[in-house]
Structure formats: C-alpha cells, structure tokens
N, CA, C and O atoms as a GROMACS GRO file, in nm:
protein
  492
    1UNK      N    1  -9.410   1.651  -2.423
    1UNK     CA    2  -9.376   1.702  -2.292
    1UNK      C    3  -9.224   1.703  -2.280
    1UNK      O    4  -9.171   1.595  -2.305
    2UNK      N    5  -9.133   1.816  -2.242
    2UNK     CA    6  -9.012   1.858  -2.210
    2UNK      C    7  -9.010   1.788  -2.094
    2UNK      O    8  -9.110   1.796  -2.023
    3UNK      N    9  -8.907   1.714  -2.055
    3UNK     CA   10  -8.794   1.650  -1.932
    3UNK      C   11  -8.669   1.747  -1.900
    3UNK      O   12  -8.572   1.746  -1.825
    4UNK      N   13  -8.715   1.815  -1.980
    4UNK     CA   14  -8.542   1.956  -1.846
    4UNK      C   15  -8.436   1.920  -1.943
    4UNK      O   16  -8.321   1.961  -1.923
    5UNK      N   17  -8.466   1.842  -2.054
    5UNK     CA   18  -8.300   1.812  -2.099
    5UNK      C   19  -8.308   1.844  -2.257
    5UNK      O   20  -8.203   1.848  -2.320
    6UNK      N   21  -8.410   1.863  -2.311
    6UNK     CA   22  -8.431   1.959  -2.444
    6UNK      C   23  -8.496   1.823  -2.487
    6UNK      O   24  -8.539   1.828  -2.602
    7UNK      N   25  -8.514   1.700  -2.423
    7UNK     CA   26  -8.613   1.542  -2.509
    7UNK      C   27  -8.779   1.599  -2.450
    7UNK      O   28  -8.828   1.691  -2.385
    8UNK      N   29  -8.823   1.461  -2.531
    8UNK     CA   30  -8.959   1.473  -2.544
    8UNK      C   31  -8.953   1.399  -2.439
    8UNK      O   32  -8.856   1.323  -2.448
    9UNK      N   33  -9.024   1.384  -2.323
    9UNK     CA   34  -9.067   1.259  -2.210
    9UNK      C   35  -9.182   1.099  -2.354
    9UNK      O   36  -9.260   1.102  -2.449
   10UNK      N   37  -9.130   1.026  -2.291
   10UNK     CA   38  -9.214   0.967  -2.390
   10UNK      C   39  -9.379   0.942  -2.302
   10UNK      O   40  -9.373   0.908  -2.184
   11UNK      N   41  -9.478   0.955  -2.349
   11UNK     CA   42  -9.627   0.888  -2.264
   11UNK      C   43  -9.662   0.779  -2.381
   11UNK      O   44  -9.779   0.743  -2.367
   12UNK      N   45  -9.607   0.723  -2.477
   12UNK     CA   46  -9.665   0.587  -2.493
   12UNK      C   47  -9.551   0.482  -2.536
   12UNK      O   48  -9.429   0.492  -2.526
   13UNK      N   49  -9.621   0.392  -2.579
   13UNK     CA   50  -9.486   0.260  -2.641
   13UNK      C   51  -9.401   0.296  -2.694
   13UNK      O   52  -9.441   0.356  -2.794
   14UNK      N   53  -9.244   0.298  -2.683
   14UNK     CA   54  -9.176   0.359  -2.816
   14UNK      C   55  -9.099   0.219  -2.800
   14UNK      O   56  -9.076   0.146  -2.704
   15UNK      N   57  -9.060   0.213  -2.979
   15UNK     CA   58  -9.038   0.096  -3.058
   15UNK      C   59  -8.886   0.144  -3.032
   15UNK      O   60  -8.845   0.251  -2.986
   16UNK      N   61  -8.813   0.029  -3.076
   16UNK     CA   62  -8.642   0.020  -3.092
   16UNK      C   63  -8.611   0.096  -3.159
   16UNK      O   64  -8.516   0.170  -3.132
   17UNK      N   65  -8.686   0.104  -3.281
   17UNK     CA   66  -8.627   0.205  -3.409
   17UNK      C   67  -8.607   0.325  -3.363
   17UNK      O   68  -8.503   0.389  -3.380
   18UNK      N   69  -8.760   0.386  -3.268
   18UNK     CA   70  -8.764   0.543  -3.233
   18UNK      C   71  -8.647   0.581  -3.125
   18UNK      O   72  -8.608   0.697  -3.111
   19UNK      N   73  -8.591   0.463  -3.045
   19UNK     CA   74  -8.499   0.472  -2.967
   19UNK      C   75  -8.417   0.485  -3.059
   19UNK      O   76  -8.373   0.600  -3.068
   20UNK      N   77  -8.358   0.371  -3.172
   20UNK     CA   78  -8.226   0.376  -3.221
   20UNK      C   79  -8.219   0.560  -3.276
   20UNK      O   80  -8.135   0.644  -3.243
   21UNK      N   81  -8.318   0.574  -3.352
   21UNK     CA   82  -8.342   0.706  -3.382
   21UNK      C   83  -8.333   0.824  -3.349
   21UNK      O   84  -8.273   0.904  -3.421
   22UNK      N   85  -8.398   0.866  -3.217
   22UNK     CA   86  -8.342   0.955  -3.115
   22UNK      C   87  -8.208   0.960  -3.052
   22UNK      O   88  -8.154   1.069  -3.027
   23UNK      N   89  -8.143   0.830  -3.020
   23UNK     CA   90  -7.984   0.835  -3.012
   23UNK      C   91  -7.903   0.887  -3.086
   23UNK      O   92  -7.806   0.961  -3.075
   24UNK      N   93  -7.980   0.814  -3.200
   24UNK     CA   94  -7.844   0.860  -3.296
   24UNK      C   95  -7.838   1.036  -3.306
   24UNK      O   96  -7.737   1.104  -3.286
   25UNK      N   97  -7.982   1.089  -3.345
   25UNK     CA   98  -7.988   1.256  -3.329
   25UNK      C   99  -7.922   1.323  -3.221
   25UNK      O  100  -7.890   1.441  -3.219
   26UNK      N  101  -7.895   1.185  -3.075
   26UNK     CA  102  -7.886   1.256  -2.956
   26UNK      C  103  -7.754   1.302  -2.968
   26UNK      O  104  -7.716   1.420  -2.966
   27UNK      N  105  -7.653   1.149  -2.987
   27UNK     CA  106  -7.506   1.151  -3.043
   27UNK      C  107  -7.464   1.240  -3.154
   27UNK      O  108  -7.373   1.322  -3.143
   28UNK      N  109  -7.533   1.221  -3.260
   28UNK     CA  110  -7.456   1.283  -3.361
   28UNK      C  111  -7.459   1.448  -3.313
   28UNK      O  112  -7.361   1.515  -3.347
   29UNK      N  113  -7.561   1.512  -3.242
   29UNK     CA  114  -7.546   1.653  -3.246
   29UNK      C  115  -7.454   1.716  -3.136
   29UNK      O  116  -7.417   1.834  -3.126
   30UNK      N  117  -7.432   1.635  -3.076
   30UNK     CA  118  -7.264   1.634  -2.984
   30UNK      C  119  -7.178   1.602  -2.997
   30UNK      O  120  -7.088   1.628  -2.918
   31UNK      N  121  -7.156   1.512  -3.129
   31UNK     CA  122  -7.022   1.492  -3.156
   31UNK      C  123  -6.997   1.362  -3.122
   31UNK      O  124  -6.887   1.313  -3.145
   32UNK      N  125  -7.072   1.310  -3.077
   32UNK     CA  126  -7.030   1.218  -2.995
   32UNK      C  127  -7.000   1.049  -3.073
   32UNK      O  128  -6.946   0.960  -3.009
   33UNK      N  129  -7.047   1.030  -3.217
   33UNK     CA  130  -7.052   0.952  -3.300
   33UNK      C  131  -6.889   0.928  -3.272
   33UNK      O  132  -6.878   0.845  -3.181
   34UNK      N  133  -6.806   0.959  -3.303
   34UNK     CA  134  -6.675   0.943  -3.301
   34UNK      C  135  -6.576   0.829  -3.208
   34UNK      O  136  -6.475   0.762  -3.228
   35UNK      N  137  -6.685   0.855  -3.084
   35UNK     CA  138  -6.669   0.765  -2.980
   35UNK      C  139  -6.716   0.609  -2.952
   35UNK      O  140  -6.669   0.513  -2.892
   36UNK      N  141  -6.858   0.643  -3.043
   36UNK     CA  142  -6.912   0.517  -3.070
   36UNK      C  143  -6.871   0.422  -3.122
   36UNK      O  144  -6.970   0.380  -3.182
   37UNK      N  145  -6.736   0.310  -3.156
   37UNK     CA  146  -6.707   0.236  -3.153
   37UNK      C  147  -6.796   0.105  -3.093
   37UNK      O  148  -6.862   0.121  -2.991
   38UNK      N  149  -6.793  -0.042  -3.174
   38UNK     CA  150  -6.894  -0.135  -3.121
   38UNK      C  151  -6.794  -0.148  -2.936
   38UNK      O  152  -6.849  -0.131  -2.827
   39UNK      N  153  -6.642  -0.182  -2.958
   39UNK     CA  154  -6.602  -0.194  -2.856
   39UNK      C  155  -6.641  -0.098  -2.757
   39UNK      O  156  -6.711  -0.133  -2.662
   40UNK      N  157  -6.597   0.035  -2.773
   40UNK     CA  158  -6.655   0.149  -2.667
   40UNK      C  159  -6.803   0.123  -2.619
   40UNK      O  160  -6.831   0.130  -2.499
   41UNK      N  161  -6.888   0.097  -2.706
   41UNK     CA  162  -7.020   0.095  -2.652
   41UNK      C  163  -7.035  -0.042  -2.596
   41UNK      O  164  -7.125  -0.035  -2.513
   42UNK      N  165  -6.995  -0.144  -2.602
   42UNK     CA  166  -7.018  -0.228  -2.528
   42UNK      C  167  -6.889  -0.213  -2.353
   42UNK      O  168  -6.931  -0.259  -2.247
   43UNK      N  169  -6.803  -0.173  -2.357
   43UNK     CA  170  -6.754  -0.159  -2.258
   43UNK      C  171  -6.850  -0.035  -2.149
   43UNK      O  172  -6.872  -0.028  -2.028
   44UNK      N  173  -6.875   0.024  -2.234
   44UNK     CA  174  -7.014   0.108  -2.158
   44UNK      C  175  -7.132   0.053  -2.103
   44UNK      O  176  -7.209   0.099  -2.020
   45UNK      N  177  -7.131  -0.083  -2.181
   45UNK     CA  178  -7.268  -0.140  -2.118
   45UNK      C  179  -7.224  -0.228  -2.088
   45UNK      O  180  -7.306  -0.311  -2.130
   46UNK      N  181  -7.155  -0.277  -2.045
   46UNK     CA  182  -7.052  -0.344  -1.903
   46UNK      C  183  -7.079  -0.263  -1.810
   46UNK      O  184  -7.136  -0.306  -1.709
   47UNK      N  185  -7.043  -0.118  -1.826
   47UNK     CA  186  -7.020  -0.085  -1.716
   47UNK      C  187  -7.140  -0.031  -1.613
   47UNK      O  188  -7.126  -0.018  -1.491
   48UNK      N  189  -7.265  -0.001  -1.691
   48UNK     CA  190  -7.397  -0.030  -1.664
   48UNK      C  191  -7.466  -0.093  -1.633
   48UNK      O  192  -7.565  -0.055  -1.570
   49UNK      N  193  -7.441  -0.235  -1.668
   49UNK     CA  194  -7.463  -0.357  -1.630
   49UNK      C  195  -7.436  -0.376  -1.474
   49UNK      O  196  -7.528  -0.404  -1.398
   50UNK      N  197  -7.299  -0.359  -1.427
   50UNK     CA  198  -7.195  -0.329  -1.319
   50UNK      C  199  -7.296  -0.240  -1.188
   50UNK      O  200  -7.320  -0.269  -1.071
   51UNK      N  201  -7.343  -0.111  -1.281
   51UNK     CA  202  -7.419  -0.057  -1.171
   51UNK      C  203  -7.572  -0.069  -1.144
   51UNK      O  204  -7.630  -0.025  -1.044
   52UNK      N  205  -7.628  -0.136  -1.249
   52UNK     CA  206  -7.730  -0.224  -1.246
   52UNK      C  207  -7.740  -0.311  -1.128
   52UNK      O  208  -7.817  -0.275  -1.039
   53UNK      N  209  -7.679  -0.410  -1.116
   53UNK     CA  210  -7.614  -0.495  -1.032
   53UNK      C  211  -7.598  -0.454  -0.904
   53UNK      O  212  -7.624  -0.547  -0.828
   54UNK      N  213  -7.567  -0.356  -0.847
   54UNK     CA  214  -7.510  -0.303  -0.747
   54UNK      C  215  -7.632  -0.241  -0.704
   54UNK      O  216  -7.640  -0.254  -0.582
   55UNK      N  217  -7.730  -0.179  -0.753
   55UNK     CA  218  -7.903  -0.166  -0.704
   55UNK      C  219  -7.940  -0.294  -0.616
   55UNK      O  220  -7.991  -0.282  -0.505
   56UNK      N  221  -7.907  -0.430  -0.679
   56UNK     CA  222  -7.942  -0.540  -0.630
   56UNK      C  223  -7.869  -0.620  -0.523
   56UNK      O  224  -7.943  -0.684  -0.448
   57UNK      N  225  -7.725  -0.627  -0.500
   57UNK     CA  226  -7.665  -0.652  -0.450
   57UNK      C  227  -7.653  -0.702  -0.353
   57UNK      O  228  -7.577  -0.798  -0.339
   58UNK      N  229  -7.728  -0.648  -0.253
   58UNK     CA  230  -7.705  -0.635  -0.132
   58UNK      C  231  -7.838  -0.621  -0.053
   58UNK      O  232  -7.849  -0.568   0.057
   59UNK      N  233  -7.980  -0.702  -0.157
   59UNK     CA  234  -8.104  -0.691  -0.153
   59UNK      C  235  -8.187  -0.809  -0.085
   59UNK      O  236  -8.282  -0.808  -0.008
   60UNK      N  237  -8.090  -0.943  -0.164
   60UNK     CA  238  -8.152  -1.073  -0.119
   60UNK      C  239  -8.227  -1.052  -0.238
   60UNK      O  240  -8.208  -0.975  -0.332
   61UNK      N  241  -8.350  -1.168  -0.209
   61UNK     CA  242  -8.470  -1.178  -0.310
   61UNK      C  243  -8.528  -1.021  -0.269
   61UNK      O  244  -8.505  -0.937  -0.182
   62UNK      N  245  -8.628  -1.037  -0.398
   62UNK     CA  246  -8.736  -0.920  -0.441
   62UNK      C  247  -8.830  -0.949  -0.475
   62UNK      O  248  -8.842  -1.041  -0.556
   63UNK      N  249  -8.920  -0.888  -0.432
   63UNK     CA  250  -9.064  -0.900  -0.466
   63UNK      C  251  -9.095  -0.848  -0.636
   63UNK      O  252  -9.053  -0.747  -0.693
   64UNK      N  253  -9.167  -0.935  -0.679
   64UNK     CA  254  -9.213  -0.891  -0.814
   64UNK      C  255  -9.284  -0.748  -0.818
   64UNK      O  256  -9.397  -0.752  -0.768
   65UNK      N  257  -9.238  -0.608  -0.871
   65UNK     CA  258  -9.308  -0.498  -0.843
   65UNK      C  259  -9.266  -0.423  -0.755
   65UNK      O  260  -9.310  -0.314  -0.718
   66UNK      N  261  -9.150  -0.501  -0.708
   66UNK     CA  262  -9.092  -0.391  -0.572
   66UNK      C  263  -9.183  -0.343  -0.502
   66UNK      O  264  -9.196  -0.221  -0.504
   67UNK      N  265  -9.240  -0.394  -0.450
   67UNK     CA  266  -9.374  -0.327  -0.314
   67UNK      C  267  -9.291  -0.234  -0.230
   67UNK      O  268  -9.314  -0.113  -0.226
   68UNK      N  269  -9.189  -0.294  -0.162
   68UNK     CA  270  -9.113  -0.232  -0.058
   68UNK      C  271  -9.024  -0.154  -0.054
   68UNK      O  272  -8.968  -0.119   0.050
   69UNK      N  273  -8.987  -0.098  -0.215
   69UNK     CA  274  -8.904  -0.011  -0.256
   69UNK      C  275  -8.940   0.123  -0.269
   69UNK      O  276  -9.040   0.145  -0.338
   70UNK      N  277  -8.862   0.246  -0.205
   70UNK     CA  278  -8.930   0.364  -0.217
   70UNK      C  279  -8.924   0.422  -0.358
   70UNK      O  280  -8.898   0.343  -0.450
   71UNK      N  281  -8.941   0.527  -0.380
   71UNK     CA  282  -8.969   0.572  -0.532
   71UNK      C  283  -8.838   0.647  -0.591
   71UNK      O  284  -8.818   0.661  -0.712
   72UNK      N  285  -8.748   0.696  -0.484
   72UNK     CA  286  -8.649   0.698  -0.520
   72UNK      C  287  -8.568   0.572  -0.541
   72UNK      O  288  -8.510   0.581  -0.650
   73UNK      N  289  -8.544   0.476  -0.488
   73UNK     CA  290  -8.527   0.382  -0.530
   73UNK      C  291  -8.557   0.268  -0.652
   73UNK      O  292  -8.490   0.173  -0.694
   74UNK      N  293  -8.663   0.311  -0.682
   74UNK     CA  294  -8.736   0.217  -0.801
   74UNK      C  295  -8.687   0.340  -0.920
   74UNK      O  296  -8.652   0.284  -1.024
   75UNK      N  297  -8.678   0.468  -0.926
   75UNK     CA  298  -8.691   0.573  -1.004
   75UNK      C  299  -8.497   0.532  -1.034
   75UNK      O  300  -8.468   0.508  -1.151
   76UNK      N  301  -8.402   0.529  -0.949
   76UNK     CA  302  -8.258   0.483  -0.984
   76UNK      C  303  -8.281   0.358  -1.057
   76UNK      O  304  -8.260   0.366  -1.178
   77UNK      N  305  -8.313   0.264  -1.019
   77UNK     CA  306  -8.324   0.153  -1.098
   77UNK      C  307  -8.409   0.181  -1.215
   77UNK      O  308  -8.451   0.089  -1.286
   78UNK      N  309  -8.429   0.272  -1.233
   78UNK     CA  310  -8.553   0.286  -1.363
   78UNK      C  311  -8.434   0.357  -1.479
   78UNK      O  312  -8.408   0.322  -1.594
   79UNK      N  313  -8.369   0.486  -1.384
   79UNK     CA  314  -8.197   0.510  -1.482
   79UNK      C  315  -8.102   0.425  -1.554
   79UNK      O  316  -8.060   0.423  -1.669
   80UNK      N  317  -8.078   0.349  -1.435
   80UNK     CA  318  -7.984   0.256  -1.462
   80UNK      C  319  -8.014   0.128  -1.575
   80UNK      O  320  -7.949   0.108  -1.677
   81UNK      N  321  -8.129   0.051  -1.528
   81UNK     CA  322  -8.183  -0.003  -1.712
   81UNK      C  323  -8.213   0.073  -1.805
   81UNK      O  324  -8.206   0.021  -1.916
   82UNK      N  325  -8.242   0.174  -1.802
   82UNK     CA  326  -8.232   0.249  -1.877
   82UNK      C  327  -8.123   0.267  -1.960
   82UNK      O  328  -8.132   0.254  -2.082
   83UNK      N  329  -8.016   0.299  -1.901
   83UNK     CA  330  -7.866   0.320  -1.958
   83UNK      C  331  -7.837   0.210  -2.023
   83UNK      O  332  -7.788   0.218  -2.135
   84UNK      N  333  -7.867   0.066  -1.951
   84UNK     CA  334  -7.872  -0.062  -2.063
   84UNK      C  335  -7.917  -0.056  -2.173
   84UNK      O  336  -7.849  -0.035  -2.273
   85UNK      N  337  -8.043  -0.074  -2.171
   85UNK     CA  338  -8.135  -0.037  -2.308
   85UNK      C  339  -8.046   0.032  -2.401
   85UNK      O  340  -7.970  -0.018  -2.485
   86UNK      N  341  -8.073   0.190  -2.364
   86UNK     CA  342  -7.986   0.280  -2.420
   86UNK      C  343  -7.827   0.241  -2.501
   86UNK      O  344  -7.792   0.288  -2.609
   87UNK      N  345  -7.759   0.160  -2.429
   87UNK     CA  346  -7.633   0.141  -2.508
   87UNK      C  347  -7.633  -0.004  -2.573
   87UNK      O  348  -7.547  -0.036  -2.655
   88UNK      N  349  -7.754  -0.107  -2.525
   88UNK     CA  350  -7.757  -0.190  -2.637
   88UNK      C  351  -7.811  -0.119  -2.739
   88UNK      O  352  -7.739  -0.072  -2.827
   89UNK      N  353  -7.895  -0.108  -2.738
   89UNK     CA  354  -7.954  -0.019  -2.888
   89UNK      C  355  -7.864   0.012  -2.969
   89UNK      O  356  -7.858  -0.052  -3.073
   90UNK      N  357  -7.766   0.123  -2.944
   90UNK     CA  358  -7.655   0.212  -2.970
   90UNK      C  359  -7.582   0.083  -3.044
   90UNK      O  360  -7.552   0.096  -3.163
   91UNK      N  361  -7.555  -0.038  -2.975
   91UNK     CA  362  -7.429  -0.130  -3.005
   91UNK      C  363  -7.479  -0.211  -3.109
   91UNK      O  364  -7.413  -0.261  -3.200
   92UNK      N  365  -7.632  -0.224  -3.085
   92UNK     CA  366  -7.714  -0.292  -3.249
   92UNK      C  367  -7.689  -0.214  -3.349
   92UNK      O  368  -7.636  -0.252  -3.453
   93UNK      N  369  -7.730  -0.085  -3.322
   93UNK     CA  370  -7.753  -0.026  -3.453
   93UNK      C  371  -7.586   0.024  -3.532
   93UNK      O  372  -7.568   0.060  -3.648
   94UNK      N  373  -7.508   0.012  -3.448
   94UNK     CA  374  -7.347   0.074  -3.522
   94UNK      C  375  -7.264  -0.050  -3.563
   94UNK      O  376  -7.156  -0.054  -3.620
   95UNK      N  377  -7.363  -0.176  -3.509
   95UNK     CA  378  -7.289  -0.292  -3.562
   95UNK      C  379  -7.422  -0.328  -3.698
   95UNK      O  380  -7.412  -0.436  -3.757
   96UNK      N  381  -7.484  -0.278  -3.718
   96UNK     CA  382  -7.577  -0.272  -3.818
   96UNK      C  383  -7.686  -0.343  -3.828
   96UNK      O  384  -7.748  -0.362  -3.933
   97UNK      N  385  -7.730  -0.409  -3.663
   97UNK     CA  386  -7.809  -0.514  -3.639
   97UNK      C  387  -7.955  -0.454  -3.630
   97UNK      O  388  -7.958  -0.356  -3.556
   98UNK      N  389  -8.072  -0.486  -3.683
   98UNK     CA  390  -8.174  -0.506  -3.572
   98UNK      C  391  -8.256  -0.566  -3.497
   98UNK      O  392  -8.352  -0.641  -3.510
   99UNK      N  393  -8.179  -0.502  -3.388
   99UNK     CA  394  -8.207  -0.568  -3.260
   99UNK      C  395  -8.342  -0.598  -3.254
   99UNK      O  396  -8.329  -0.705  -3.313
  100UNK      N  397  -8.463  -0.591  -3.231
  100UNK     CA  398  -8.624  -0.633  -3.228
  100UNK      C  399  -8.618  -0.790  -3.323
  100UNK      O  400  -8.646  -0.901  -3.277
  101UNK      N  401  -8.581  -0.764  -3.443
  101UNK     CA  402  -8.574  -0.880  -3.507
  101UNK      C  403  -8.530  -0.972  -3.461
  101UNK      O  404  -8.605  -1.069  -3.448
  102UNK      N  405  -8.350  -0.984  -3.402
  102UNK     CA  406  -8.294  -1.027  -3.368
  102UNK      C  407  -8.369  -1.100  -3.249
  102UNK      O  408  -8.350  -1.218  -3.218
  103UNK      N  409  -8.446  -1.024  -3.194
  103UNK     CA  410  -8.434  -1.089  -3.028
  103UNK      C  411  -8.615  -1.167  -3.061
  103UNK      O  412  -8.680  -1.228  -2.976
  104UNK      N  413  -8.657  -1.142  -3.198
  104UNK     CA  414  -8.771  -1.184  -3.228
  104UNK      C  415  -8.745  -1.343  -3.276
  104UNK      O  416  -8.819  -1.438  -3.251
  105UNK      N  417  -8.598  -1.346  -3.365
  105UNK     CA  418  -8.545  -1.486  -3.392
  105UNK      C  419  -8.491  -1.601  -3.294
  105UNK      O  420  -8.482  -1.724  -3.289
  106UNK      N  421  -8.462  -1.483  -3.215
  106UNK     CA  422  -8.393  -1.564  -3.065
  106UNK      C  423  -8.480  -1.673  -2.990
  106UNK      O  424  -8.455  -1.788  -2.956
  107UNK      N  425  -8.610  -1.579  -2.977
  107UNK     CA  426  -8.744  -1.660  -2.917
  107UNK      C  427  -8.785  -1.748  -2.982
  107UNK      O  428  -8.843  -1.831  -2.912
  108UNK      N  429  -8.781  -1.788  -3.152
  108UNK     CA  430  -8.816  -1.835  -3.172
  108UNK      C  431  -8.711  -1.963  -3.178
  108UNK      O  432  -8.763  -2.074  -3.167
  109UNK      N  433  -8.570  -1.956  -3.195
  109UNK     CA  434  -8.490  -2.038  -3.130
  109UNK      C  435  -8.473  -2.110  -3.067
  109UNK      O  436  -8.440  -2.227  -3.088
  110UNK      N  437  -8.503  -2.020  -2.914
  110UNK     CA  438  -8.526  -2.070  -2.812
  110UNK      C  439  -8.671  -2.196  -2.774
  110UNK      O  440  -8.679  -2.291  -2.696
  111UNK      N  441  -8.746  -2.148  -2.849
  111UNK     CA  442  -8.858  -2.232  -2.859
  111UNK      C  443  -8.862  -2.370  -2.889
  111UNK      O  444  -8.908  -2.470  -2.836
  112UNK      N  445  -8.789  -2.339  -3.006
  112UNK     CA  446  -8.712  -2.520  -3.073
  112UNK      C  447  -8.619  -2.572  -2.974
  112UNK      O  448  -8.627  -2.688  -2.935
  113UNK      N  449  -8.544  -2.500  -2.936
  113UNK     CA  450  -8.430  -2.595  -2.829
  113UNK      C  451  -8.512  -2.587  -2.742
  113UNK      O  452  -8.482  -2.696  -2.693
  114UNK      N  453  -8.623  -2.538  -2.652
  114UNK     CA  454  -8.686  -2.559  -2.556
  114UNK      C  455  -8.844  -2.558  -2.504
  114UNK      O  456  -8.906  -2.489  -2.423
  115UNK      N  457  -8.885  -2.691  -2.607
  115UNK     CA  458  -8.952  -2.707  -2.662
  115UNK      C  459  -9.110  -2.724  -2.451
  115UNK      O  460  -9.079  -2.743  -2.334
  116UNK      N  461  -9.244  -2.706  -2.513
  116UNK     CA  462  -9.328  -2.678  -2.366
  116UNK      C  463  -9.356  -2.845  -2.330
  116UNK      O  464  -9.465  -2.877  -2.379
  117UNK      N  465  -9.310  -2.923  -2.282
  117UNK     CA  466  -9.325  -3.049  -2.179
  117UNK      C  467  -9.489  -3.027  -2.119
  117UNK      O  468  -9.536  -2.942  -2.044
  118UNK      N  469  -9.556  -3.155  -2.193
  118UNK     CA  470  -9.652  -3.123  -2.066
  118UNK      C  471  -9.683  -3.218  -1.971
  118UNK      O  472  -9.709  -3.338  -1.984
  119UNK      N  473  -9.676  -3.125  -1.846
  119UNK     CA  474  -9.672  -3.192  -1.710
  119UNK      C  475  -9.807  -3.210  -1.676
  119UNK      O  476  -9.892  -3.122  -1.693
  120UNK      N  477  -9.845  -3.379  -1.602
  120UNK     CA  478  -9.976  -3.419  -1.574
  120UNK      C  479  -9.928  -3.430  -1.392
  120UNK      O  480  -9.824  -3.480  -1.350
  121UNK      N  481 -10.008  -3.383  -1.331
  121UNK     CA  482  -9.992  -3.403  -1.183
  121UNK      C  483 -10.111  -3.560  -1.158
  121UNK      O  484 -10.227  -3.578  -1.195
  122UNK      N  485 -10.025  -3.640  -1.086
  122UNK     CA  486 -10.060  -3.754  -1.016
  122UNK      C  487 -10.152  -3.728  -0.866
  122UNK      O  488 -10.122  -3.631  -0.797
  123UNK      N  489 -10.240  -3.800  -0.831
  123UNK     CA  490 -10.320  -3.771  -0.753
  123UNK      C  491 -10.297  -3.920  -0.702
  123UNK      O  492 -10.360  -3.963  -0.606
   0.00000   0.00000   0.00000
C-alpha cells in the first residue's frame, strides 16, 4: 500500500534491519548519505527528542493509551517517535552497530544488575 510519498505503508511487524534498510535506500537516493555523520544524526535526534517532549509538556500525567487524546493528536505523537526511531536506527547502523542486539544485551544486563526481589505481603 502507497502513503503519498512513493513508501510502502507498512501492515505488519517490521524488524530494525527492514527499517535500517529502507533508510538507507531512502537516504542514499537523495543524496543525503553525505550528511549522515554519527554527530549530525544524533544532533537530529536531540532535536526530536526536544519535540517529542513538547507533545507532553504541558500534559501532566497520561493515561496509558491516551483515552482522552484526539486522533490528531495521538497521530502527531505517532510522527514524532517516529522520527526517533527513525534517526536512532540511522545512528546504529552508520556507527556500525546492531541496534536489536544491542538493546537485546542491554536487557539482559539490566537483569543482572537488577535482579526480581520477591516481595511477600504481611497480613
């Protein structure tokens, strides 16, 4: 399915790779590789981050699922992580990382330093 912008809309799971993959086709056929620097792309996702942030801002707490958010609203916030995603990916793959792995080692990291306590409730 066409999205108006010459991409495929995705309708199922797509993996990191198919992302890193499609970027790179997206970039390289504009030229745009040139720009991609690890610094440039991470100052980009700063600056995404930035407007990420600014969806929330000024929200208080949120409901899990955004109940109360209209669809234009949930549909901007759906851009804007988006654009995250999008330029971490970009910043894994030109620093030669992959990222899935990476964040697959992390968890398991994290697991050892934070290890599950189990809590008995007193009556």
């Amino acid at each position: 399915m066409e999205n108006g912008h010459g991409c495929a809309r995705a309708t199922k799971d797509v993996s990191l790779q198919e992302l890193r993959d499609t970027l790179a086709e997206f970039s390289k056929v504009r030229g745009w590789d040139q720009y991609h620097s690890p610094r440039n792309l991470l100052l980009a996702l700063v600056g995404e981050v930035g407007e990420l942030s600014e969806i929330f801002q000024w929200k208080g707490e949120v409901a899990r699922g955004l109940p109360n958010w209209s669809s234009k609203d949930k549909e901007h916030l759906e851009e804007e992580i988006s654009d995250v995603l999008l330029y971490l990916v970009q910043l894994a793959d030109v620093c030669g990382l992959d990222l899935g792995q990476a964040a697959l080692t992390k968890i398991i990291k994290n697991a050892q330093k934070y290890p599950v306590v189990n809590q008995t409730t007193s009556s």
